[in-house]
Structure formats: structure tokens, C-alpha cells
mmCIF file as Biopython writes it, N, C-alpha, C and O atoms, coordinates in Angstrom:
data_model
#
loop_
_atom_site.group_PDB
_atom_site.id
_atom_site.type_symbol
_atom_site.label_atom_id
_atom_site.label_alt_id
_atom_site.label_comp_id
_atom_site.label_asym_id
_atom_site.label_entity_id
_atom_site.label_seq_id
_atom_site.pdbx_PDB_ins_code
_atom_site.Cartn_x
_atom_site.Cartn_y
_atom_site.Cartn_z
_atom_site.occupancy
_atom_site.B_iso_or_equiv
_atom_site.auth_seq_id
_atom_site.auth_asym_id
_atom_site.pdbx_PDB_model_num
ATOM 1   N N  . UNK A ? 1  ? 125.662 93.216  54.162 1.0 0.0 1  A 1 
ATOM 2   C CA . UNK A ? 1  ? 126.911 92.805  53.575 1.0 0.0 1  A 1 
ATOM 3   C C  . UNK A ? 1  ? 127.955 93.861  53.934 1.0 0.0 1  A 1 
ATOM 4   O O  . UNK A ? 1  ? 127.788 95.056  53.686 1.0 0.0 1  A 1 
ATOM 5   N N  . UNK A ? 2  ? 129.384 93.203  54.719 1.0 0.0 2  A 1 
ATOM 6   C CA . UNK A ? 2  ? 130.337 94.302  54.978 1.0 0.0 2  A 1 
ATOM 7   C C  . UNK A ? 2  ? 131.406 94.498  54.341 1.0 0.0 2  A 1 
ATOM 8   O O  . UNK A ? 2  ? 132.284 95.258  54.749 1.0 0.0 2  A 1 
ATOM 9   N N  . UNK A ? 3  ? 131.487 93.680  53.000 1.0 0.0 3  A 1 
ATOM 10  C CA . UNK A ? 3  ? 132.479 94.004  52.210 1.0 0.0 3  A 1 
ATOM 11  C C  . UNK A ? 3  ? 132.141 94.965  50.902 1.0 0.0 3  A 1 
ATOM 12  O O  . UNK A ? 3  ? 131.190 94.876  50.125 1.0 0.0 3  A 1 
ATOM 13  N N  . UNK A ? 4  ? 132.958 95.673  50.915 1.0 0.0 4  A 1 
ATOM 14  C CA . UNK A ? 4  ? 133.177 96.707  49.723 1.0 0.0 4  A 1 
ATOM 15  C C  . UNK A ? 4  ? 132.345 96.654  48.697 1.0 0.0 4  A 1 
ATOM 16  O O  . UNK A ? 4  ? 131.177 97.009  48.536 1.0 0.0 4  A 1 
ATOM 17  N N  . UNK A ? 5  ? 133.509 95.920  47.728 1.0 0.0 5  A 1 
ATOM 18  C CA . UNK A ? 5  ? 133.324 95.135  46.299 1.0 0.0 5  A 1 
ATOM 19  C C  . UNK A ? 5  ? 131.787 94.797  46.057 1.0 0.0 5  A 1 
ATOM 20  O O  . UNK A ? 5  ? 131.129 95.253  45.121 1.0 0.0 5  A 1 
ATOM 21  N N  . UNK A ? 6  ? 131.274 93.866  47.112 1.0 0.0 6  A 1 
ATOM 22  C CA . UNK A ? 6  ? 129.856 92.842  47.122 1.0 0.0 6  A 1 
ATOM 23  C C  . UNK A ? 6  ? 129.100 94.382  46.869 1.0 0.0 6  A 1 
ATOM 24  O O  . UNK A ? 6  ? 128.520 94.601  45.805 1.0 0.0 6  A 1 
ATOM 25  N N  . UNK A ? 7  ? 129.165 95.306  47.844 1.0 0.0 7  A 1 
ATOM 26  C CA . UNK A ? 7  ? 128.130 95.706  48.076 1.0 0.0 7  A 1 
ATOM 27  C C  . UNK A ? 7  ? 127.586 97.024  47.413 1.0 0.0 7  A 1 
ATOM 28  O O  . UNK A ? 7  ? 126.509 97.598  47.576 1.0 0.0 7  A 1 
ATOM 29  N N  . UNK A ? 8  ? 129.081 97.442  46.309 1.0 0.0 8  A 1 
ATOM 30  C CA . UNK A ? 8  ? 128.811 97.770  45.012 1.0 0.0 8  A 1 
ATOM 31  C C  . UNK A ? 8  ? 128.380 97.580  44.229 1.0 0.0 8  A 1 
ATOM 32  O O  . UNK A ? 8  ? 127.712 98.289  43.477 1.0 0.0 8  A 1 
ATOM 33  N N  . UNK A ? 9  ? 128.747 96.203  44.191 1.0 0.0 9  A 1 
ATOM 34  C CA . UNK A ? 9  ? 127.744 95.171  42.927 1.0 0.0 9  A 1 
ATOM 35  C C  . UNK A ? 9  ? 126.732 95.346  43.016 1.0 0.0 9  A 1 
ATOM 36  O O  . UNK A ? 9  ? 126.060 95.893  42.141 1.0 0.0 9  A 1 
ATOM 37  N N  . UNK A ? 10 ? 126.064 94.711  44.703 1.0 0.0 10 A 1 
ATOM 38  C CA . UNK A ? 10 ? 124.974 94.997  44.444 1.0 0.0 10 A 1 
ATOM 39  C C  . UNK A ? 10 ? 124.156 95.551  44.728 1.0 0.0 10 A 1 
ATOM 40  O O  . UNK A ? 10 ? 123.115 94.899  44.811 1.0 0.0 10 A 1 
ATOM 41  N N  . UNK A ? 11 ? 124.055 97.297  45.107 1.0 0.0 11 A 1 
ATOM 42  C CA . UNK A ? 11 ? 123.729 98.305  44.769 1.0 0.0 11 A 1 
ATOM 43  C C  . UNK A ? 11 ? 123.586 98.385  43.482 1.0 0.0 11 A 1 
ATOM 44  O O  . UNK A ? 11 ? 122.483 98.517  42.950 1.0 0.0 11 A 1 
ATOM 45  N N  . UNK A ? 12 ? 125.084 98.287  42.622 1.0 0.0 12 A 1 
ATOM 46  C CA . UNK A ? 12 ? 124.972 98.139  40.897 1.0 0.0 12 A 1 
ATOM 47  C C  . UNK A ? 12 ? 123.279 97.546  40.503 1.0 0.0 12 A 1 
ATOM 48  O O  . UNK A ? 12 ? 122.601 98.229  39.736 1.0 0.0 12 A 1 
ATOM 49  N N  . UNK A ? 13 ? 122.827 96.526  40.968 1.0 0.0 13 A 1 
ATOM 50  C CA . UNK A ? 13 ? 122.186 95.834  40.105 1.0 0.0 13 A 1 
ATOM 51  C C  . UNK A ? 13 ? 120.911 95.598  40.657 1.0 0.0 13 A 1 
ATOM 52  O O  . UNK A ? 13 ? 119.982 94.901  40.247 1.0 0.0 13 A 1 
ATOM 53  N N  . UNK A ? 14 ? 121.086 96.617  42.109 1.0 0.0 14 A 1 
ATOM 54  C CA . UNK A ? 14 ? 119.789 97.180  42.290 1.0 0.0 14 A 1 
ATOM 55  C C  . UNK A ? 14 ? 118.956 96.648  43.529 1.0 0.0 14 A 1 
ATOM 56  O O  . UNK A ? 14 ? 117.794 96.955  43.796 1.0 0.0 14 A 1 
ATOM 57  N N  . UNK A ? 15 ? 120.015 95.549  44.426 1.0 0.0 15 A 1 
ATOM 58  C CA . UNK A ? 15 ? 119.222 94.986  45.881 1.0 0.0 15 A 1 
ATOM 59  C C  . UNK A ? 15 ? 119.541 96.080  46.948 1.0 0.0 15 A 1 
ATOM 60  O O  . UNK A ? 15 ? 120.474 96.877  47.049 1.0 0.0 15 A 1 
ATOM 61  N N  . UNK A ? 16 ? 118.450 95.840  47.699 1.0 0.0 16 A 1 
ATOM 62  C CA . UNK A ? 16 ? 119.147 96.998  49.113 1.0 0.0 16 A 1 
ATOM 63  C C  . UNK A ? 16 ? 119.896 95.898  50.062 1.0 0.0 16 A 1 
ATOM 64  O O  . UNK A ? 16 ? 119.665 94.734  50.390 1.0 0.0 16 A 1 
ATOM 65  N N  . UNK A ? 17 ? 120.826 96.783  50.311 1.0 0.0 17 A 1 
ATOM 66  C CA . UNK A ? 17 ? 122.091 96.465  51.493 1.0 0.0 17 A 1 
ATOM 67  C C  . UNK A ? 17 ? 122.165 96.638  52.691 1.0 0.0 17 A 1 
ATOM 68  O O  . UNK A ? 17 ? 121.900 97.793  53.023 1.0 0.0 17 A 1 
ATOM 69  N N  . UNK A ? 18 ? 122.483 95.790  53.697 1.0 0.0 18 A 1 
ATOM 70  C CA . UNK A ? 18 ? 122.580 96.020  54.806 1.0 0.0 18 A 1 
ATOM 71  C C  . UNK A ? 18 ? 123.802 95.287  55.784 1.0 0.0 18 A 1 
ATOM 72  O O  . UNK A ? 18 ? 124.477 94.469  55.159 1.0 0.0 18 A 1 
ATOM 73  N N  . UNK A ? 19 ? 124.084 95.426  56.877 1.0 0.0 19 A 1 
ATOM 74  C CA . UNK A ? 19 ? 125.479 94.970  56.822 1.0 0.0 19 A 1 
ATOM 75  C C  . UNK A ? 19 ? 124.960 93.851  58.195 1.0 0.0 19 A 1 
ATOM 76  O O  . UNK A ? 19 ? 123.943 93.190  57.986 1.0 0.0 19 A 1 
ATOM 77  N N  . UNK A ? 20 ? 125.650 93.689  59.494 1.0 0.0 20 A 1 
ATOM 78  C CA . UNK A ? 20 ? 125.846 93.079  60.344 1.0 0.0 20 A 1 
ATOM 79  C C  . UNK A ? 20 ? 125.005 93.755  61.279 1.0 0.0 20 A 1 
ATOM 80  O O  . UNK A ? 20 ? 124.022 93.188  61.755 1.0 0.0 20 A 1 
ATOM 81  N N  . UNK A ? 21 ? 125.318 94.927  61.577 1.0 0.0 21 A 1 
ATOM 82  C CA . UNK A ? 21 ? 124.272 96.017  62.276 1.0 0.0 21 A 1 
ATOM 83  C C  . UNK A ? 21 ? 123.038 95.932  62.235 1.0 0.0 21 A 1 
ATOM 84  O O  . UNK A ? 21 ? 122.176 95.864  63.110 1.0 0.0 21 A 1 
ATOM 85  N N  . UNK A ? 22 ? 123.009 95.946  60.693 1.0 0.0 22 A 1 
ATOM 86  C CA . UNK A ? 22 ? 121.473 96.199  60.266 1.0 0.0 22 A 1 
ATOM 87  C C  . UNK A ? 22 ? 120.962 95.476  60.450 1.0 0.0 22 A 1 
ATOM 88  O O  . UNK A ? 22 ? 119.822 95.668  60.871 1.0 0.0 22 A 1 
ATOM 89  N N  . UNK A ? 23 ? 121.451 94.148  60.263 1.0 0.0 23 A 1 
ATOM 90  C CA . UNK A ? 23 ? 120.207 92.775  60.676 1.0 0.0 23 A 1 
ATOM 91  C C  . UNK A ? 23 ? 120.264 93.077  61.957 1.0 0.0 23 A 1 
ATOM 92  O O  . UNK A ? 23 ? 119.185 93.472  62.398 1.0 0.0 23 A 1 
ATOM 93  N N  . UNK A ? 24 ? 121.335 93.025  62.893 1.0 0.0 24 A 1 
ATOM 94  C CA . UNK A ? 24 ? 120.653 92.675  64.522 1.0 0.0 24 A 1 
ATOM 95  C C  . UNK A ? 24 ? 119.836 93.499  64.896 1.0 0.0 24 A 1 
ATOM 96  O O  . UNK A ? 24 ? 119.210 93.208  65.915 1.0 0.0 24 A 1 
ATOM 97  N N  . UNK A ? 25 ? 119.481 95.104  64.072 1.0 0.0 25 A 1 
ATOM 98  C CA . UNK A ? 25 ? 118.983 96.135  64.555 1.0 0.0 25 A 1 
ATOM 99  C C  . UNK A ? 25 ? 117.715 95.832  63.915 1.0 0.0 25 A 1 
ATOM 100 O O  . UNK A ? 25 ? 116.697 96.242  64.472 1.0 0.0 25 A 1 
ATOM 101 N N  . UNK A ? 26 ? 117.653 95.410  63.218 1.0 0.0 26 A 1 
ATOM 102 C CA . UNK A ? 26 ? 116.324 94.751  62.198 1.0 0.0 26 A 1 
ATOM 103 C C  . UNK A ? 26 ? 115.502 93.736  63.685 1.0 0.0 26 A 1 
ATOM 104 O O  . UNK A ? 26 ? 114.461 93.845  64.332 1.0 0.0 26 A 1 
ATOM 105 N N  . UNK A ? 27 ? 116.638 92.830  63.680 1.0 0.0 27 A 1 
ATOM 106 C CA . UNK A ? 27 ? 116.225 91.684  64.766 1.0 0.0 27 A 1 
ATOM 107 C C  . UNK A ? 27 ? 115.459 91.786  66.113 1.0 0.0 27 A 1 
ATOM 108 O O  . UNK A ? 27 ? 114.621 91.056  66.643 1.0 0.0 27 A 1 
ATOM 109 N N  . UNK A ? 28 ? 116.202 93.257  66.570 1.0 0.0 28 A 1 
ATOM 110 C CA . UNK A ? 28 ? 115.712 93.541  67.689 1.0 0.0 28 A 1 
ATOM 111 C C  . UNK A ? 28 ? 114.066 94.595  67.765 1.0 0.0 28 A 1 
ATOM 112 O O  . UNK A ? 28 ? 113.151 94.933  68.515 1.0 0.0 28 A 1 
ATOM 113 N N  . UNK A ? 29 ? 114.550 94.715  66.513 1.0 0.0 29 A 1 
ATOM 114 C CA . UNK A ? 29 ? 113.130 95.712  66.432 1.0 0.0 29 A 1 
ATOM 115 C C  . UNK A ? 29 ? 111.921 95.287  66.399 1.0 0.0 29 A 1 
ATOM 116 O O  . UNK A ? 29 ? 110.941 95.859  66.877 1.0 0.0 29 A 1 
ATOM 117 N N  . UNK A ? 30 ? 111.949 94.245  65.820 1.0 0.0 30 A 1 
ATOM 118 C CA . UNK A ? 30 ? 111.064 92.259  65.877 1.0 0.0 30 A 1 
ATOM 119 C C  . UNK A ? 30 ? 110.734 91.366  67.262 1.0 0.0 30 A 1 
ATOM 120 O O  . UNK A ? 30 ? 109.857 90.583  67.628 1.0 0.0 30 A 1 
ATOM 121 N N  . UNK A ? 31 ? 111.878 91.912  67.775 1.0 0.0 31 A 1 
ATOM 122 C CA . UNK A ? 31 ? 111.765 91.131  69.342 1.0 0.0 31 A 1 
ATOM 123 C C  . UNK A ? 31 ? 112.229 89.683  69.089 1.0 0.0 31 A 1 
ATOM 124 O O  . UNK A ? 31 ? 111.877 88.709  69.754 1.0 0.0 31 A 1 
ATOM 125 N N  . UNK A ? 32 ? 113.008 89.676  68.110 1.0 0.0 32 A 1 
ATOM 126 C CA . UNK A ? 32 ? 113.917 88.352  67.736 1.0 0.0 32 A 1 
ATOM 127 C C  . UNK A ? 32 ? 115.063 88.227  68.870 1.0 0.0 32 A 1 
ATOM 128 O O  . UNK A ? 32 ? 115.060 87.165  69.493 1.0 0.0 32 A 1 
ATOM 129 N N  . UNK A ? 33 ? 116.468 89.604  69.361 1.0 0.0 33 A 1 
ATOM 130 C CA . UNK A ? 33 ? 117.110 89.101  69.663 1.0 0.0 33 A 1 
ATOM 131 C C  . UNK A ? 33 ? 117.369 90.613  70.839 1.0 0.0 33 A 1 
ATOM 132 O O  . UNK A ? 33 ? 117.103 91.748  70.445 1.0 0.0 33 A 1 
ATOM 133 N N  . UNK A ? 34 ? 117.810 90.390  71.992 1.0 0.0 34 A 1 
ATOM 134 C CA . UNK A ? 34 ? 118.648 91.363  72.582 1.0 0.0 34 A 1 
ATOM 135 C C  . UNK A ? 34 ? 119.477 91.680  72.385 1.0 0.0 34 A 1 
ATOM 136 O O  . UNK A ? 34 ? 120.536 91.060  72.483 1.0 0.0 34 A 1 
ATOM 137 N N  . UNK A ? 35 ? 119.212 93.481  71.801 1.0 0.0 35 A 1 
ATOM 138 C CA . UNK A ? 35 ? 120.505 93.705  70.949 1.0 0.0 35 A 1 
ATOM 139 C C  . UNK A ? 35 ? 121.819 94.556  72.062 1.0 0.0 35 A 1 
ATOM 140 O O  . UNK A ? 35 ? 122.980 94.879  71.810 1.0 0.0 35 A 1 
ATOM 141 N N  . UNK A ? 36 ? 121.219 94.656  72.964 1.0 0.0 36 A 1 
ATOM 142 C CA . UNK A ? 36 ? 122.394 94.866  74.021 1.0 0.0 36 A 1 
ATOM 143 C C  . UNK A ? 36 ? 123.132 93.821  74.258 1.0 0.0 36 A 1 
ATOM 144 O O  . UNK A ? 36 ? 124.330 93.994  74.484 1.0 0.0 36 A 1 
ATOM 145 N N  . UNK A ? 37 ? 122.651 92.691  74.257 1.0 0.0 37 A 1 
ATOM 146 C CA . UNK A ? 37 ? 123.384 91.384  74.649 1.0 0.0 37 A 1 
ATOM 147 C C  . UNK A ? 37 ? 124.299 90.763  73.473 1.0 0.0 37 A 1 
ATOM 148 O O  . UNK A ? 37 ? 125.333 90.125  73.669 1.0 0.0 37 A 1 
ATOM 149 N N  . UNK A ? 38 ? 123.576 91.149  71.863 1.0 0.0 38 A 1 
ATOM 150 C CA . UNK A ? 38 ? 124.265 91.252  70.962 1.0 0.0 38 A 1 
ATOM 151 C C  . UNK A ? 38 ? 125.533 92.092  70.731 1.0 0.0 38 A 1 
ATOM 152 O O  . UNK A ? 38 ? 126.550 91.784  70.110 1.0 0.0 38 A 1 
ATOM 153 N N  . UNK A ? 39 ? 125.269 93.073  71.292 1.0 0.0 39 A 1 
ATOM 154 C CA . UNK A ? 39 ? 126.797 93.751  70.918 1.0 0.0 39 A 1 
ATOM 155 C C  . UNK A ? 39 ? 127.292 93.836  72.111 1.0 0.0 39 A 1 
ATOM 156 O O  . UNK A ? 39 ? 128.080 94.781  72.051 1.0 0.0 39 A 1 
ATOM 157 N N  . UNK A ? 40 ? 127.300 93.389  73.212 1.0 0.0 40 A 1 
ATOM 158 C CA . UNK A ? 40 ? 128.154 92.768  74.559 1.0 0.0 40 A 1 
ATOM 159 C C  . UNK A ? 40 ? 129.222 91.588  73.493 1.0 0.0 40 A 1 
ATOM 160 O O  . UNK A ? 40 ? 130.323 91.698  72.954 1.0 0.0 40 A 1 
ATOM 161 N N  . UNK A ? 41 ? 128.401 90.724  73.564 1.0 0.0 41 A 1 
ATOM 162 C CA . UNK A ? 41 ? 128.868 89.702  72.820 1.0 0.0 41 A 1 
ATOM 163 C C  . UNK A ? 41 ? 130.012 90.358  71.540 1.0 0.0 41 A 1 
ATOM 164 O O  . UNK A ? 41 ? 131.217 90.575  71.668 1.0 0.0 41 A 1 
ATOM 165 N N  . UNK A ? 42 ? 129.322 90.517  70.582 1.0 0.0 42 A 1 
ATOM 166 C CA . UNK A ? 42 ? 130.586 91.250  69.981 1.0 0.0 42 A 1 
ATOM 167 C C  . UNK A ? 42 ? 131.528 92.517  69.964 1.0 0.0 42 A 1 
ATOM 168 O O  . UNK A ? 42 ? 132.154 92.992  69.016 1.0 0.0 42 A 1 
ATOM 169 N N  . UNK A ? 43 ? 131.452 92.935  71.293 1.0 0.0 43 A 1 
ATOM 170 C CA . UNK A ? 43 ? 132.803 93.557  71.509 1.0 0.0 43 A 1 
ATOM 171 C C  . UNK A ? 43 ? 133.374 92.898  72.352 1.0 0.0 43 A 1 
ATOM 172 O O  . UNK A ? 43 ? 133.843 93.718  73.142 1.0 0.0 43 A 1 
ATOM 173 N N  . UNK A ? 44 ? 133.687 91.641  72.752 1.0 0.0 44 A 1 
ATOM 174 C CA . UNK A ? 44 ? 134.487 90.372  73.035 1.0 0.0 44 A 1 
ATOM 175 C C  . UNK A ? 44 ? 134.899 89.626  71.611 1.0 0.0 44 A 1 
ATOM 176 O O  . UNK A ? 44 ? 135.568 88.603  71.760 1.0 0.0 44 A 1 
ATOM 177 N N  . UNK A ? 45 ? 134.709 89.857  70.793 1.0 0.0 45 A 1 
ATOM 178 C CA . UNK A ? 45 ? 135.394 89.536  68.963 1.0 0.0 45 A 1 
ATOM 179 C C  . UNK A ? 45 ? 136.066 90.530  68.351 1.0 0.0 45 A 1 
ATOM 180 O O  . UNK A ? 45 ? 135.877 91.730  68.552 1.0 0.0 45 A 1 
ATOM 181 N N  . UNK A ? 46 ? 136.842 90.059  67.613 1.0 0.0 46 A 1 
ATOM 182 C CA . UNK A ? 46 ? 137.551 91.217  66.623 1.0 0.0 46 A 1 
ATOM 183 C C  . UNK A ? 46 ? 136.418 91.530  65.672 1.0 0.0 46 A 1 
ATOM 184 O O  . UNK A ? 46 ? 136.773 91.328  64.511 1.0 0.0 46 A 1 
ATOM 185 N N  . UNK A ? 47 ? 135.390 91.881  65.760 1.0 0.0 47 A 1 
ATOM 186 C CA . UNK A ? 47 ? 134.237 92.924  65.044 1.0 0.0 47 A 1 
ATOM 187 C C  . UNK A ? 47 ? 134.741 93.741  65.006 1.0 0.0 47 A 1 
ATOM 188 O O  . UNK A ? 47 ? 135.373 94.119  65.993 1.0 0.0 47 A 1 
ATOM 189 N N  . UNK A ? 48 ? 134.721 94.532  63.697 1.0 0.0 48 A 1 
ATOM 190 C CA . UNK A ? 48 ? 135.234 95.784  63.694 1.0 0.0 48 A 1 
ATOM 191 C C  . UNK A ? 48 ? 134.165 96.995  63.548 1.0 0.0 48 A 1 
ATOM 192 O O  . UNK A ? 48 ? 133.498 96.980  62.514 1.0 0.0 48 A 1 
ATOM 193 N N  . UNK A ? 49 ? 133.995 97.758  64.223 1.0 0.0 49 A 1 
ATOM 194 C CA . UNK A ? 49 ? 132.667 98.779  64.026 1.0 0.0 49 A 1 
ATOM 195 C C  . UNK A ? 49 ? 133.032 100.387 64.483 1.0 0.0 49 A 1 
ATOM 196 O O  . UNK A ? 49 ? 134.182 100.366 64.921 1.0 0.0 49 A 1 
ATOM 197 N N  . UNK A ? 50 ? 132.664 101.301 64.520 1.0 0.0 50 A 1 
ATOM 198 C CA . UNK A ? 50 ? 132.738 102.778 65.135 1.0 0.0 50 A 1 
ATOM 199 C C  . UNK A ? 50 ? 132.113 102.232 66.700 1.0 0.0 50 A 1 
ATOM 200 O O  . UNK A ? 50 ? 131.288 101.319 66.722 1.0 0.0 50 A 1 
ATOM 201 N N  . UNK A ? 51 ? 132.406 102.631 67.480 1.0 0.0 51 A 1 
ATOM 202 C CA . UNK A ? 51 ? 131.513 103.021 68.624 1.0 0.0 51 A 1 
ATOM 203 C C  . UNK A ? 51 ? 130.895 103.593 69.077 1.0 0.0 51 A 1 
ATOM 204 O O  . UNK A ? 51 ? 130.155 103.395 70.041 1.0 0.0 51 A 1 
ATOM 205 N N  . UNK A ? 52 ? 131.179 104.928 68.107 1.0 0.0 52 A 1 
ATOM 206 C CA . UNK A ? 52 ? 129.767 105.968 68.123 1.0 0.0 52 A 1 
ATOM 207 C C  . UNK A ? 52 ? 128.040 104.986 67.448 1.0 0.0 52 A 1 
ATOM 208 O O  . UNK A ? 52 ? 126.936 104.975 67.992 1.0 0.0 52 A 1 
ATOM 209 N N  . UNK A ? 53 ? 128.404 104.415 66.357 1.0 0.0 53 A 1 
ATOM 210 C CA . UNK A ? 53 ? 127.443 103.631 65.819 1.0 0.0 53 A 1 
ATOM 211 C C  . UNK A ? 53 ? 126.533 102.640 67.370 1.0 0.0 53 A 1 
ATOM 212 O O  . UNK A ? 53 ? 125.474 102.707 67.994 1.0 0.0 53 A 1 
ATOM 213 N N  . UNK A ? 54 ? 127.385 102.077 67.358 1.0 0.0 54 A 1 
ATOM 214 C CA . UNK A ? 54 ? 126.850 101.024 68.668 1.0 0.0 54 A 1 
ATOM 215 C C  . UNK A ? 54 ? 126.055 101.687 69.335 1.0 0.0 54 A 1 
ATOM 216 O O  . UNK A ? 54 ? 124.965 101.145 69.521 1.0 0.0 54 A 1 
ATOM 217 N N  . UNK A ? 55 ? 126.237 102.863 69.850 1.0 0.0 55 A 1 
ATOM 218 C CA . UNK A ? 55 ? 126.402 103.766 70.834 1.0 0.0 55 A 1 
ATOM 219 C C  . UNK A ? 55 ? 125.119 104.223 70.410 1.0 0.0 55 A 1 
ATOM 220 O O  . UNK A ? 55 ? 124.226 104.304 71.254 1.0 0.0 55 A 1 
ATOM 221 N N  . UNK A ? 56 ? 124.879 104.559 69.119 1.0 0.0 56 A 1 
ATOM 222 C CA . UNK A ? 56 ? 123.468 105.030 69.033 1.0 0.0 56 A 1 
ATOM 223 C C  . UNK A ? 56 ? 122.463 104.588 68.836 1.0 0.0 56 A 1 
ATOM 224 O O  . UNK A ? 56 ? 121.387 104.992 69.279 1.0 0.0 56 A 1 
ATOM 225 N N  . UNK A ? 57 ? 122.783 103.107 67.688 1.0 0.0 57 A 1 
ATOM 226 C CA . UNK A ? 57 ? 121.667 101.904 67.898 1.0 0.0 57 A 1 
ATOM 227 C C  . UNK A ? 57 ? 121.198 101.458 69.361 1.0 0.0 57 A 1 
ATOM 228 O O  . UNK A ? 57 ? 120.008 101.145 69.381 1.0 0.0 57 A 1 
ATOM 229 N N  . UNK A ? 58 ? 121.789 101.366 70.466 1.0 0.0 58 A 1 
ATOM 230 C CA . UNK A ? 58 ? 121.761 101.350 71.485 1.0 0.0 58 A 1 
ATOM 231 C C  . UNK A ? 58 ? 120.375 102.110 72.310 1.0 0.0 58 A 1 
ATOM 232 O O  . UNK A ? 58 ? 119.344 101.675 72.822 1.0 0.0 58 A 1 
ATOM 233 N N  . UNK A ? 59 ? 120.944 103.381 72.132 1.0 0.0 59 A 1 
ATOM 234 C CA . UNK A ? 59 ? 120.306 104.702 72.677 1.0 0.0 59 A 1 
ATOM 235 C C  . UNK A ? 59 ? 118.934 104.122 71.811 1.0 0.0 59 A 1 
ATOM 236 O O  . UNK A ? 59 ? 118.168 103.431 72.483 1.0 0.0 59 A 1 
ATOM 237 N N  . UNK A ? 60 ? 118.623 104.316 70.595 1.0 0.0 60 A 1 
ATOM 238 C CA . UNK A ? 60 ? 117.211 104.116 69.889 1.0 0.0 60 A 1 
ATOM 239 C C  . UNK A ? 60 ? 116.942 102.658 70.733 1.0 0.0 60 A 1 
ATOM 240 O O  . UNK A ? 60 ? 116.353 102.716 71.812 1.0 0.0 60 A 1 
ATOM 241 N N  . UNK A ? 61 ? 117.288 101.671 70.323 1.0 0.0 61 A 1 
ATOM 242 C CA . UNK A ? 61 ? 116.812 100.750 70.723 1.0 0.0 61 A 1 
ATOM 243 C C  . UNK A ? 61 ? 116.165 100.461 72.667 1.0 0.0 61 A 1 
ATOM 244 O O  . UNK A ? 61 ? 115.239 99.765  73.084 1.0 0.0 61 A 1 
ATOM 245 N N  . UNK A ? 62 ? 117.082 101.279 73.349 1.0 0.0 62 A 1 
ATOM 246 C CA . UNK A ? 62 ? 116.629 101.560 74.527 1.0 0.0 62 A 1 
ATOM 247 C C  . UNK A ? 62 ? 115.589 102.221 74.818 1.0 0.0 62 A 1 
ATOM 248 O O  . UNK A ? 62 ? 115.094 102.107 75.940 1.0 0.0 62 A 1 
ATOM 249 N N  . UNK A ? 63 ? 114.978 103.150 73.748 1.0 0.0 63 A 1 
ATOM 250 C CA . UNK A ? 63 ? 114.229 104.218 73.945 1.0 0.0 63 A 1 
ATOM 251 C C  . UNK A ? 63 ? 113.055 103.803 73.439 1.0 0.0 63 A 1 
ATOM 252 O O  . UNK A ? 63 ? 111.999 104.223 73.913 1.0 0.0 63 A 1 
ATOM 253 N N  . UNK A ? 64 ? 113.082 103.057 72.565 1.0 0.0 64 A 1 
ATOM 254 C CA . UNK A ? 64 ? 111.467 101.785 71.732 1.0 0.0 64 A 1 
ATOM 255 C C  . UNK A ? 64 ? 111.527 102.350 70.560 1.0 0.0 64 A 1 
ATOM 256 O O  . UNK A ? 64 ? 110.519 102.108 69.896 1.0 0.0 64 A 1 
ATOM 257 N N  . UNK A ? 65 ? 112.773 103.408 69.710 1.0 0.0 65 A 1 
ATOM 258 C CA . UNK A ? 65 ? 112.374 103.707 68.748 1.0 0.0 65 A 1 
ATOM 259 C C  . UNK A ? 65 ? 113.013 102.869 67.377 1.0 0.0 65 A 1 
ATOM 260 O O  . UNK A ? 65 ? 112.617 103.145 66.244 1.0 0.0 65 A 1 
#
């Protein structure tokens, strides 16, 4: 979840959180989805993210870790 508010709540009330990242990085770790091809794809969208982040899911995910 990448909004604020939500993800106060629910922390508040006690679920673990994860945002947009986390699932595809989840996904790929599964062998569900190519997550290079995933974030090709969304940096052609107004996604908004760091690029250091990308940058390092990347690096792990390239590396098998």
C-alpha cells in the first residue's frame, strides 16, 4: 500500500505493509514475473519511486538474492 493515511492505519491495527515494489519484488523472487521487465515498463508511467530503490532491487534480484 502507497498511500500514507492507509498504511498507518494499518500498521495501527497490526497487518504488515507493503507497497508496489514489494509485491513485484515478492513476485520475482517466486519466478512469477520479470522484474527487470517490470520496472522497464514502469518507468514509461508516471510511477513515482527513488531510483536509487529500483536500482538496488535490481542489483539483488540480478544476483539470485
Amino acid at each position: 500500500m502507497d498511500e500514507r493515511k492507509g498504511v498507518r492505519i494499518c500498521l495501527r491495527e497490526g497487518f504488515a505493509v507493503t507497497g508496489t515494489l514489494g509485491i513485484l519484488d515478492l513476485a520475482a523472487r517466486r519466478g512469477l514475473v520479470d522484474l527487470a521487465e517490470c520496472i522497464d515498463r514502469m518507468k514509461a508511467t508516471n510511477f513515482r519511486y527513488r531510483p536509487q530503490m529500483l536500482e538496488d532491487m535490481l542489483s539483488r534480484y540480478r544476483s539470485g538474492r
